[in-house]
C-alpha positions in Angstrom: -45.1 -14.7 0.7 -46.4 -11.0 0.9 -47.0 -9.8 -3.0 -45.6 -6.5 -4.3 -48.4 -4.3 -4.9 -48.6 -2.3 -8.4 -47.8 1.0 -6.7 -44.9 -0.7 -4.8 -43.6 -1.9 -8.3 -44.2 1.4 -10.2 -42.4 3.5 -7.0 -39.1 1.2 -7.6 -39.3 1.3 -11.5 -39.4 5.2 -11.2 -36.7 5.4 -8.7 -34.5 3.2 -11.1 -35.3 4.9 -14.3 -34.2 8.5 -12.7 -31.1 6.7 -11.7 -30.0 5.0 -15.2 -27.4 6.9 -15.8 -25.9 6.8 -12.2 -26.4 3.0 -12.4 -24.5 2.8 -16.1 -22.1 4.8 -14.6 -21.1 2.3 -11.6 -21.8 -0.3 -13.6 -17.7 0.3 -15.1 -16.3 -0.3 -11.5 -18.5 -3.1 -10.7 -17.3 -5.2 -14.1 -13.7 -4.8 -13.7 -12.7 -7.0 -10.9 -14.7 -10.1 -13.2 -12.3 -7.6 -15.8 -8.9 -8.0 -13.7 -9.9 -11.8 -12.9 -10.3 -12.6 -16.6 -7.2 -11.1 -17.9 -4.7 -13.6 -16.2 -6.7 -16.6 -17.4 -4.8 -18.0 -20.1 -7.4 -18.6 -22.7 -9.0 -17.1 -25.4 -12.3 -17.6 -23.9 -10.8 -15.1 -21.3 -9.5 -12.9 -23.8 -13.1 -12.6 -25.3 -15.0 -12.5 -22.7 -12.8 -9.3 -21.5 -13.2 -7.7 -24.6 -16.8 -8.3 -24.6 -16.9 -6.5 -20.7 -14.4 -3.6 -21.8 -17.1 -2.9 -25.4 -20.0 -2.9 -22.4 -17.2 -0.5 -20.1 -17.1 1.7 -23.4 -20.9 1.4 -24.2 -21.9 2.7 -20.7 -19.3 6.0 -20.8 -21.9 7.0 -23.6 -25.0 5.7 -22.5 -24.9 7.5 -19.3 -24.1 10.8 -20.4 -27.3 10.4 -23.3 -29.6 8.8 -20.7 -28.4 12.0 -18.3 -29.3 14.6 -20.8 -32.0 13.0 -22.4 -34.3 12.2 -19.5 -33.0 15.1 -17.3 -31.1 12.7 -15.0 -28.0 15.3 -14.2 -27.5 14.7 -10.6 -24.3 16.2 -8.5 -23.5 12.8 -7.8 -23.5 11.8 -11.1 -21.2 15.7 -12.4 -18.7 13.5 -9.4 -18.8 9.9 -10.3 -18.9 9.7 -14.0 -15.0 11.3 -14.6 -13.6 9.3 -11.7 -15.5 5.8 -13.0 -14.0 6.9 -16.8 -10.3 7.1 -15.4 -10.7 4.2 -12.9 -11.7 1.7 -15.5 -8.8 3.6 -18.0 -6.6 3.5 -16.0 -6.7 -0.1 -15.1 -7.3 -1.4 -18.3 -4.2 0.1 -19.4 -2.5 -1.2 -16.3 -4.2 -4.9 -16.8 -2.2 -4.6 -20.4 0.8 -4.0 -19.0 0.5 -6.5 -16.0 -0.3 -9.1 -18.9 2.6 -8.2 -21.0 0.3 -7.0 -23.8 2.3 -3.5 -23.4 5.8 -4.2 -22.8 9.5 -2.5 -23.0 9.3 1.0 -24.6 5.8 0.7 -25.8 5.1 1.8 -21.9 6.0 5.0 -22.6 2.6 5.2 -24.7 0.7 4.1 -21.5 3.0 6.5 -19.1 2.4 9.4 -21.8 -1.6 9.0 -21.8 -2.0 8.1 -18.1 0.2 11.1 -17.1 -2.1 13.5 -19.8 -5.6 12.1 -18.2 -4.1 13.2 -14.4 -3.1 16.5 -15.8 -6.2 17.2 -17.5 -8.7 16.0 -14.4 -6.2 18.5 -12.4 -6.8 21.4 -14.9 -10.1 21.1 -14.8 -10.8 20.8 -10.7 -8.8 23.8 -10.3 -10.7 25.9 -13.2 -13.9 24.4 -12.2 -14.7 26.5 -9.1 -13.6 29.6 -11.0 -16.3 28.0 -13.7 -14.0 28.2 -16.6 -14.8 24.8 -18.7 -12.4 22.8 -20.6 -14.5 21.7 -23.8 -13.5 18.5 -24.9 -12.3 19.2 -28.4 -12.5 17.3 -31.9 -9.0 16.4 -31.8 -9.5 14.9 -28.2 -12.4 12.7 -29.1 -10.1 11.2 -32.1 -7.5 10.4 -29.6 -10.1 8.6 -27.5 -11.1 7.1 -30.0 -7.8 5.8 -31.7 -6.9 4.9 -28.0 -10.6 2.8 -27.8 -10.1 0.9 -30.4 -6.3 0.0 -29.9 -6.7 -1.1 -26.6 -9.7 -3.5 -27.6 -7.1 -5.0 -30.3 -4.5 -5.2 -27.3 -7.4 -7.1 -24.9 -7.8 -9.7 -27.5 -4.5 -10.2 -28.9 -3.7 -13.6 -27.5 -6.9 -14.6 -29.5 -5.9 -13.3 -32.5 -2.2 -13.4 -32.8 0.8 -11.2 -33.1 -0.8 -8.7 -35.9 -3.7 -7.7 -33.8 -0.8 -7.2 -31.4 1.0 -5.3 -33.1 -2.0 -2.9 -34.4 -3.1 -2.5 -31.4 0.5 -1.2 -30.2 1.2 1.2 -32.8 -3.3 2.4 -32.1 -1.8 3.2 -28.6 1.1 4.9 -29.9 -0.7 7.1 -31.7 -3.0 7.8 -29.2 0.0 8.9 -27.4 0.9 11.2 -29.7 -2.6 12.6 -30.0 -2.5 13.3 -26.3 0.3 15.0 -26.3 -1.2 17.2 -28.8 -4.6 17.4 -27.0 -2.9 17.7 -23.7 -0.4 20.8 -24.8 -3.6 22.5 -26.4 -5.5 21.9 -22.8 -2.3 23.7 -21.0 -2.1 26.5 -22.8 -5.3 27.1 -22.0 -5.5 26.5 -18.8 -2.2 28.1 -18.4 -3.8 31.5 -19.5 -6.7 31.1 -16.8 -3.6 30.5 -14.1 -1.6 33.4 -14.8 
């Protein structure tokens, strides 16, 4: 068997480490079907082995952006995948919770409210984008992240934990809800001023 030489090995180490934060970024599709598959096992294994991927989900949404910036890695294909990896695994985590019957009956609306807020957003910002207004993310939205973070990972391990993790977790999300509504309104009239 033909050996890697040095150069070989130093020419794919610096091809990976200008891709980190392209590969952190995929690296949130690529765990949630394991994600998906875990959710309908019955177990608290399951349960904490999903909240252990989702914390690594969460981890990467950070790591890619500092890696991006700190090692000049900004790349056009990173500007497109990184929003559409964040609302992907969002999206279906949210949608895993509801599947599971972690989010039931009117505590929907808090996942209806949120999803319908991120789509809104993402829409308001590919139609300012070409006319290179910028939506900053504000303090008040990075609380509601936040809040909505750490609710869900109470929800994802719930059936470990019992019915007042549950129940945290459901009233996190409704706040989180109410936060986007707050954050979203604030984005709209903004971007509402930049439409007329």
């Amino acid at each position: 068997m033909q050996q890697l030489s040095p150069y070989c090995f130093l020419h794919v180490t610096n091809i990976f480490m200008k891709n980190v934060a392209n590969i952190l970024t995929m690296t949130r599709l690529f765990i949630l079907p394991l994600m998906i598959l875990l959710f309908f096992i019955p177990a608290h294994w399951a349960a904490w082995s999903v909240l252990v991927f989702y914390i690594i989900g969460a981890a990467t949404d950070w790591l890619d952006g500092w890696f991006a910036r700190r090692y000049n890695q900004i790349s056009d294909f990173g500007r497109f995948l990184d929003p559409i990896a964040d609302k992907i695994f969002v999206v279906t985590v949210l949608l895993m919770l509801v599947a599971t019957d972690r989010i039931s009956s009117g505590w929907v609306l808090s996942v209806v409210v949120i999803l319908a807020r991120e789509f809104l957003v993402s829409g308001l910002r590919e139609f300012l984008g070409p006319k290179g207004i910028v939506l900053p993310v504000t303090k008040l939205a990075k609380w509601k992240t936040a809040v909505q973070m750490i609710a869900t990972g109470f929800l994802i391990i719930a059936p470990a934990l019992g019915a007042l993790a549950h129940y945290i977790g459901l009233l996190g999300l409704c706040a989180a809800a109410i936060l986007t509504v707050m954050t979203g309104w604030a984005y709209m009239k903004t971007g509402w001023a930049h439409i007329k």
